[in-house]
Backbone as a ProteinNet text record, in pm:
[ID]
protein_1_A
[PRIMARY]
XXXXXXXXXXXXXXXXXXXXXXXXXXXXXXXXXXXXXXXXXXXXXXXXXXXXXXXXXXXXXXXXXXXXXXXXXXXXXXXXXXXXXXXXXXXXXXXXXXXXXXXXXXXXXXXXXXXXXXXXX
[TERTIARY]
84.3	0	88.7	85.8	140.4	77.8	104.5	18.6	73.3	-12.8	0.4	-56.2	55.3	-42.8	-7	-144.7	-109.5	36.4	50.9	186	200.2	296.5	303.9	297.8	272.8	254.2	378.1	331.8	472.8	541.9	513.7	540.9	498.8	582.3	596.3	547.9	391.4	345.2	410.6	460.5	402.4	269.9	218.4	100.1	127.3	54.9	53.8	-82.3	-100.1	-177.4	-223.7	-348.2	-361.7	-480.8	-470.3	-556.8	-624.7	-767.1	-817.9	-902.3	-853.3	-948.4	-1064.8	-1213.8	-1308.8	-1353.7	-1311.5	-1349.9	-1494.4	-1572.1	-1651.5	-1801.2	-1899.1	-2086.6	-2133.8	-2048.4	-2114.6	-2001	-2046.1	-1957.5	-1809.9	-1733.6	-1605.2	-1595.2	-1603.4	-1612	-1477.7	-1367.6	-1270.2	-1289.8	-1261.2	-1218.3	-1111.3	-1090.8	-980.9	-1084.2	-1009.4	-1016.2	-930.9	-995.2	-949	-927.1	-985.2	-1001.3	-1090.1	-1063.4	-1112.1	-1245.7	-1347.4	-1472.6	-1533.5	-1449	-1420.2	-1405.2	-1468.9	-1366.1	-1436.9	-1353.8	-1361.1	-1382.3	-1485	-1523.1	-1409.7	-1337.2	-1203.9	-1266.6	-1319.7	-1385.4	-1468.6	-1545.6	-1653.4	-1641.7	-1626.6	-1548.6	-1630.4	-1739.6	-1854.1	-1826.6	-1875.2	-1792.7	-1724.9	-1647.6	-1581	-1513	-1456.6	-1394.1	-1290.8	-1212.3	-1096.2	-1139.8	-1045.2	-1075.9	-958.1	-983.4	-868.7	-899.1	-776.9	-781.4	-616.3	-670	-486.9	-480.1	-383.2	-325.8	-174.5	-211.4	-44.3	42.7	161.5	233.9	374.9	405.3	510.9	619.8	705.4	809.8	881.4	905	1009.3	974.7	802.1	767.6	695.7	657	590.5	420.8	380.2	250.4	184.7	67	-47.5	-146.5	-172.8	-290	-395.4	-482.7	-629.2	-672.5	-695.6	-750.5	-946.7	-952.8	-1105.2	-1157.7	-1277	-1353.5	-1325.2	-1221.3	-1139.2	-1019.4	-957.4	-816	-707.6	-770	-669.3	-635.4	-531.9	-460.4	-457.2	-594.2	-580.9	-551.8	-421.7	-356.5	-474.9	-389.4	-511.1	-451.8	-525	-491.4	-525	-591.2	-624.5	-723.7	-657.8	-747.2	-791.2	-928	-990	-1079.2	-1087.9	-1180.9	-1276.4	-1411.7	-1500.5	-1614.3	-1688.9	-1775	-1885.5	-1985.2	-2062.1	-2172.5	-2196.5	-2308	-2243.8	-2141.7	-2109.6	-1909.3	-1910.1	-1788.6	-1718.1	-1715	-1640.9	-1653.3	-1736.7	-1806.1	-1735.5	-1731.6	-1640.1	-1488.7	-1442.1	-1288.4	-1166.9	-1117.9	-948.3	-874.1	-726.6	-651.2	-607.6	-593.9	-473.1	-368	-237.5	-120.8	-36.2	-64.4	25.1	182.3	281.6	395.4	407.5	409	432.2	646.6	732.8	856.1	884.6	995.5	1023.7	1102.2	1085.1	1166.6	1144.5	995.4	969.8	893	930.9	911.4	745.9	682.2	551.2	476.9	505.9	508.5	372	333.8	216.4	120.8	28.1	22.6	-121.9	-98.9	-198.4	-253	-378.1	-449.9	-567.4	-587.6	-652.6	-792	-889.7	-1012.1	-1136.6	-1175.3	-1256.6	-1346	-1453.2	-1520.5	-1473.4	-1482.8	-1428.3	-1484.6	-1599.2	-1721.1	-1724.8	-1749.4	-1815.2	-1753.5	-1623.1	-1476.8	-1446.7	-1348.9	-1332.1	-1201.6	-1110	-986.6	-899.5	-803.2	-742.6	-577.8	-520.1	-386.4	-295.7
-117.8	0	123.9	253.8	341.9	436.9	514.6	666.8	774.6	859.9	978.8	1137.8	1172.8	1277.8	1442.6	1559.4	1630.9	1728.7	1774.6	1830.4	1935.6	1969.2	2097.2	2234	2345.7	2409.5	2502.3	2577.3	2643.2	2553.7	2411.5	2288.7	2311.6	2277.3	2276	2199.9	2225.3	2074.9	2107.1	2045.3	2067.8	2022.3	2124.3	2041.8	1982	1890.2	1750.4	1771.8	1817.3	1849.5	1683.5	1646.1	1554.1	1577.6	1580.4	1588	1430	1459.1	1332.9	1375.9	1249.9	1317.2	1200.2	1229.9	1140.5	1081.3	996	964.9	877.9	865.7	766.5	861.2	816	844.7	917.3	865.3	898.1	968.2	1064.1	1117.3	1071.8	1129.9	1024.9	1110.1	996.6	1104.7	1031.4	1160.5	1119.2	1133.4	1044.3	1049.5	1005.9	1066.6	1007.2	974.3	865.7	823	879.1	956.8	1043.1	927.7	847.9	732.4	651.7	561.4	408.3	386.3	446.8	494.4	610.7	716.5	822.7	876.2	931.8	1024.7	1161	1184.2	1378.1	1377.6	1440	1434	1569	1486.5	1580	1593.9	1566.7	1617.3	1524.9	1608.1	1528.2	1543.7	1497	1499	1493	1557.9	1552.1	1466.2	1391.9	1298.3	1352.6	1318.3	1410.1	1500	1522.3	1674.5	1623	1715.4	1667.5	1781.9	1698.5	1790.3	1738.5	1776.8	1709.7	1779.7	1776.3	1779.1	1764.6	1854.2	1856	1810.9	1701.8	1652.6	1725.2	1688.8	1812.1	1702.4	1695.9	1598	1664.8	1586.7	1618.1	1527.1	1634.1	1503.9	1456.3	1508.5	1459.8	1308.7	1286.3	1138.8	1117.2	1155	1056.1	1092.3	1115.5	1125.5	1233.9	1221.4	1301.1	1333.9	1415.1	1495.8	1561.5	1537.9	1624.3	1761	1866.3	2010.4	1949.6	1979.5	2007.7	2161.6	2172.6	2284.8	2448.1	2362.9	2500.2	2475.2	2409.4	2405.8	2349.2	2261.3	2180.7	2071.7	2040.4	1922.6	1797.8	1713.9	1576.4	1463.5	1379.2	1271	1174.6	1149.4	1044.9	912.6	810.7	688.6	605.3	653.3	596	728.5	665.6	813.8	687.1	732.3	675.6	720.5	708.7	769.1	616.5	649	565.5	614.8	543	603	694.2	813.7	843.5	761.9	813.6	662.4	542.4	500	409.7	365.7	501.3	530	420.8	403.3	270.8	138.1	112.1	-11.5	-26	85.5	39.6	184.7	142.2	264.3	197.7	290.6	250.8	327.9	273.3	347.8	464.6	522.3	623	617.6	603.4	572.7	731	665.4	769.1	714.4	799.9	750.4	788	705.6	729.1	717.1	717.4	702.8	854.6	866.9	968.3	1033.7	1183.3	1207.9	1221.2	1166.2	1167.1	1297.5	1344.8	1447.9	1472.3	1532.2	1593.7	1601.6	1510.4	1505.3	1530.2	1604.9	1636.4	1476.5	1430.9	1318.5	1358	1260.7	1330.8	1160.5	1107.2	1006.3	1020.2	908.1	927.7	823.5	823.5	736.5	697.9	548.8	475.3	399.2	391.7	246.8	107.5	32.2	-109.7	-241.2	-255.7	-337.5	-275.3	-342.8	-284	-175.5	-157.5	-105.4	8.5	154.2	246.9	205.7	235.6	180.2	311.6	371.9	463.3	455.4	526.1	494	640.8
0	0	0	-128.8	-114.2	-25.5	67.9	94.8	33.7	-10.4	-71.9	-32.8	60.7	52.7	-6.7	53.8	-43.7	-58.3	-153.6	-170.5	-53.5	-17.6	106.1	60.9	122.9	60.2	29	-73	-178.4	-238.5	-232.7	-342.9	-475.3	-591.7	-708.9	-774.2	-835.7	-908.8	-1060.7	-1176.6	-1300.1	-1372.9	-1483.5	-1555.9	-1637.7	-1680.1	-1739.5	-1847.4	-1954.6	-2077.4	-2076.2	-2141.9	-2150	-2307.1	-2403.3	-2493.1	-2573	-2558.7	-2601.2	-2703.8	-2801.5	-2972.6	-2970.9	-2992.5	-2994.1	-3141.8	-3147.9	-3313.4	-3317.1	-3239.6	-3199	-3244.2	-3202.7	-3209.1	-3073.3	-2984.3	-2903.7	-2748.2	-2687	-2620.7	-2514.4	-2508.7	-2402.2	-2288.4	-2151.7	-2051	-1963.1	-1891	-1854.9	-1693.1	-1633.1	-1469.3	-1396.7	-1309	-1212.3	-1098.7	-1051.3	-912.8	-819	-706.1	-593.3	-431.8	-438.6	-326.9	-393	-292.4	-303	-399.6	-377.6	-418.5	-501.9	-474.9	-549.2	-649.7	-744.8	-866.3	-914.2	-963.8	-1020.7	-1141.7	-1173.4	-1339.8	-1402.9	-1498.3	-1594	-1669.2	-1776.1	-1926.8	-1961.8	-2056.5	-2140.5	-2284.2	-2357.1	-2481.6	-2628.3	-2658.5	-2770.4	-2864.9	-2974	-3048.4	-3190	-3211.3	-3402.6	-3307	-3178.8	-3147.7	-3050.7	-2991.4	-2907	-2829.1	-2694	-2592.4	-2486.8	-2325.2	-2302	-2113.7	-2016.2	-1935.9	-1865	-1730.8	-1672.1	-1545.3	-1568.3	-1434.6	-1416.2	-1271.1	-1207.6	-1165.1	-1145.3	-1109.4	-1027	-887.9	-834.2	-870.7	-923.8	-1013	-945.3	-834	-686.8	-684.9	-660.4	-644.1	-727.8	-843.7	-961.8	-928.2	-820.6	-781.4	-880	-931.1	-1012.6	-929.2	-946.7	-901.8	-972.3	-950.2	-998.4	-904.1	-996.6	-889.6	-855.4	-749.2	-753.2	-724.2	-749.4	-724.4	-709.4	-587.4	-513.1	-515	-625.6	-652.9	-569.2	-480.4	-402.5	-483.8	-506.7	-546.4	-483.1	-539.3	-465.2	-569	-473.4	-502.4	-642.8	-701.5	-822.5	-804.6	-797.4	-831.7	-957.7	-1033.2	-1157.7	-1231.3	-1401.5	-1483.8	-1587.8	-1600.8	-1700.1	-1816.1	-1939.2	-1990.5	-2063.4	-2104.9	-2122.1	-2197.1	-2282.8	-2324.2	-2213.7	-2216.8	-2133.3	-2107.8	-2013.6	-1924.3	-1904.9	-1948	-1871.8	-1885.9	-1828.3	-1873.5	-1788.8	-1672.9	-1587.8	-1652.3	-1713.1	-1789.5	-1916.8	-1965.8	-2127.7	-2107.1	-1977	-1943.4	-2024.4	-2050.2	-2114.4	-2014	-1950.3	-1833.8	-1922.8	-1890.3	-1935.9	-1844.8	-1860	-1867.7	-1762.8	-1617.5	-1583.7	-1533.2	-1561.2	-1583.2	-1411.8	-1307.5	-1179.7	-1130.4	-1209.1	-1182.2	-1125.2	-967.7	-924	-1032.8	-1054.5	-1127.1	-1277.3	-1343	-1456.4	-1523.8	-1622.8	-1716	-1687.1	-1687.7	-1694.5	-1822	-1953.1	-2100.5	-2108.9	-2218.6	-2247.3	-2340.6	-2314.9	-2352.1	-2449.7	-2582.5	-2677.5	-2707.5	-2741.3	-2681.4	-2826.3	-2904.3	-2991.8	-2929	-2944.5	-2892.5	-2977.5	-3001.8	-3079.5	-2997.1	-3004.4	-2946.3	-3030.8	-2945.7	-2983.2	-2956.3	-2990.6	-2911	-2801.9	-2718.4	-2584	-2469.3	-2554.1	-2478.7	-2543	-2488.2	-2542.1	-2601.1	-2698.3	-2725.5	-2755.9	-2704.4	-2722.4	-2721.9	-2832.4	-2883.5	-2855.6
[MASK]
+++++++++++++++++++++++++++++++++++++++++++++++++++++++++++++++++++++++++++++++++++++++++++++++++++++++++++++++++++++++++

């Protein structure tokens, strides 16, 4: 079990661009998981259009973060995007690079339905 908590303050996050192109019928909706049960709606993605969303990352430890509401930076454990309505049901991970020390790369994410599954390259 890792714990994570939030960055201290006057800590240095970088952003992390995350652009997702929808090639599909029907809309793509992206989330992170904030805890166990948890997640923060990042974008909703119309279909034929790109769109996208920003995770922050402390490069010291690899950890990502999602802002909520009021801009606190909470720890993410998983980002997913999925078709809408049942976006957990047909999710593809998106790929966070958790190594201490790793670049903040802007990550560009192309997205199809694939039978019952979202499939993104």
């Amino acid at each position: 079990m890792v714990i994570v908590s939030y960055p201290a303050a006057g800590e240095a996050l970088s952003a992390r661009p995350v652009a997702v192109g929808n090639g599909g019928r029907s809309a793509i909706d992206c989330k992170a998981e904030i805890a166990h049960w948890f997640s923060l709606d990042l974008a909703m993605i119309p279909p034929g259009t790109e769109g996208g969303f920003t995770l922050w990352v402390d490069s010291s430890t690899g950890t990502h973060f999602a802002r909520n509401a009021l801009g606190e930076p909470l720890p993410v454990e998983r980002v997913w995007c999925g078709i809408a309505g049942k976006a957990y049901v047909t999710r593809w991970m998106v790929p966070l690079d958790r190594a201490p020390h790793a670049r903040a790369a802007p990550l560009h994410i192309a997205c199809t339905p694939a039978g019952d599954r979202l499939e993104c390259r």
